[in-house]
C-alpha positions as CSV (number, residue, x, y, z in Angstrom):
1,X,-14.2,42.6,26.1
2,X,-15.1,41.0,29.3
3,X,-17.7,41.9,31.7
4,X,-16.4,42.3,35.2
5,X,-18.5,42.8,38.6
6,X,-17.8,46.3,40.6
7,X,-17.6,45.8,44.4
8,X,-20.9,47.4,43.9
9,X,-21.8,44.2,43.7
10,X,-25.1,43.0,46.7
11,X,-24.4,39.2,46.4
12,X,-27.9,38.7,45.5
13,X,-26.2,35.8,43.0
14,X,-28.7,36.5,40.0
15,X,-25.8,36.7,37.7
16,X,-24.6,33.0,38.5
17,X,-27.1,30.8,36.7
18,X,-27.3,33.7,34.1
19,X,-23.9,32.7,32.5
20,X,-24.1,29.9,29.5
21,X,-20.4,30.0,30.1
22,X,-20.1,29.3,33.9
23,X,-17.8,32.4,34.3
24,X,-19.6,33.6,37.3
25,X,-19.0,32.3,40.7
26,X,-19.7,33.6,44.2
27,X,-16.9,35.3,46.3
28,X,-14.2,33.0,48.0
29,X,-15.2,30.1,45.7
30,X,-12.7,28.7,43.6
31,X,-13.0,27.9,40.4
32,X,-11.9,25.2,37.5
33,X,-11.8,26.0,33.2
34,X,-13.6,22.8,33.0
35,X,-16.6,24.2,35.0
36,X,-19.9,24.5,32.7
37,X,-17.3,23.9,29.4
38,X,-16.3,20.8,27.3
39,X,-12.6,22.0,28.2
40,X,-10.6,18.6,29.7
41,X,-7.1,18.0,30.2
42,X,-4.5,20.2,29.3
43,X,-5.1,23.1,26.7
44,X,-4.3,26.3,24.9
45,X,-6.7,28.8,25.3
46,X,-7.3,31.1,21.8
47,X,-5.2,33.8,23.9
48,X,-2.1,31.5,24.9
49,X,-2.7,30.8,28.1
50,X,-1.6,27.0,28.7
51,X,-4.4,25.8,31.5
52,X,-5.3,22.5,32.7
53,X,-8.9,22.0,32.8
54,X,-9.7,20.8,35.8
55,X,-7.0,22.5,38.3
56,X,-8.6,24.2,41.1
57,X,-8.0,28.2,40.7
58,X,-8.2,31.3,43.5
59,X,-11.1,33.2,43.5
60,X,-10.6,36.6,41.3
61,X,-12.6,38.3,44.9
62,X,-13.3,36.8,48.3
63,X,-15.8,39.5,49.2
64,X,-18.5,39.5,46.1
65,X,-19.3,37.7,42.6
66,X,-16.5,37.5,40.1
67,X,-16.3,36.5,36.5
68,X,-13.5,35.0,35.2
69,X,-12.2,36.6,31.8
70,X,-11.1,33.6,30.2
71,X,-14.6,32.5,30.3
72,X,-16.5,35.4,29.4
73,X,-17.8,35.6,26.1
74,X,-19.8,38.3,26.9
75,X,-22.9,35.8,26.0
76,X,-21.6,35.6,22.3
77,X,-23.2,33.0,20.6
78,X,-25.4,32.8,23.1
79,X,-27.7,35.6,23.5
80,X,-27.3,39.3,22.4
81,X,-26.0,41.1,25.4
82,X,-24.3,40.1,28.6
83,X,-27.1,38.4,30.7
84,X,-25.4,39.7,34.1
85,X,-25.6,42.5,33.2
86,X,-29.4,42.3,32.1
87,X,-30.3,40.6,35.4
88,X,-28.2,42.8,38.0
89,X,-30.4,45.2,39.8
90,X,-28.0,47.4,41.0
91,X,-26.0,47.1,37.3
92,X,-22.4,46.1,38.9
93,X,-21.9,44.0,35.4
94,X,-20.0,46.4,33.7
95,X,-17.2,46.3,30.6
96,X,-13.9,45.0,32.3
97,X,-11.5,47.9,30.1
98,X,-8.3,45.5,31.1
99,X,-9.9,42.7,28.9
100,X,-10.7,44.5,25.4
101,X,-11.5,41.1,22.9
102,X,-13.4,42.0,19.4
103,X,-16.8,39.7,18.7
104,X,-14.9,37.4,16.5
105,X,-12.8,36.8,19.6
106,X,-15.2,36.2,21.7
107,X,-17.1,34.1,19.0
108,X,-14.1,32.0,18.8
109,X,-13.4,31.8,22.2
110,X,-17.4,30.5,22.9
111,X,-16.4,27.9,20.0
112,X,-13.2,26.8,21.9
113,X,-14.7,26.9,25.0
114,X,-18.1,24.2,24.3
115,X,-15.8,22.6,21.1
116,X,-18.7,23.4,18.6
């Protein structure tokens, strides 16, 4: 599953550079699929979501850090546990429960997502 920030949340921003996936960004900011990925042009996410990689999306929050679920891998082929959650001092990185993805999900979704 995805990891998803409580409005516990300080806005101390040591999550952000955390993420290998750039799936983090600070509240109010918008973000793009093409942001810290190899993702360009228009695309088919493992999920089916169609996306264009470099359209400019809402913010998930406009009050505190957000991660995006299409981008979390949960550090998957990366590292071996979520590194917001590893860095967060007040532990507002939790398990997002509306996005429930098995490791070989997320595996493929960190292939799909850097095109390894």
């Amino acid at each position: 599953m995805a990891i998803i920030i409580t409005d516990e949340c300080i806005n101390c921003g040591a999550c952000e550079p955390e993420c290998p996936n750039t799936a983090i960004y600070e509240g109010a900011e918008e973000w793009r699929y093409q942001d810290g990925t190899q993702l360009t042009g228009s695309f088919v996410l493992p999920n089916g979501t169609k996306a264009e990689a470099g359209t400019v999306m809402e913010p998930v929050s406009d009050e505190y850090y957000y991660i995006v679920p299409d981008k979390c891998t949960e550090c998957k082929g990366f590292h071996d546990e979520p590194q917001c959650a590893a860095v967060c001092p007040v532990d507002c990185c939790v398990p997002d429960e509306d996005h429930v993805e098995s490791e070989e999900a997320l595996l493929a979704k960190q292939k799909f997502l850097h095109q390894e």
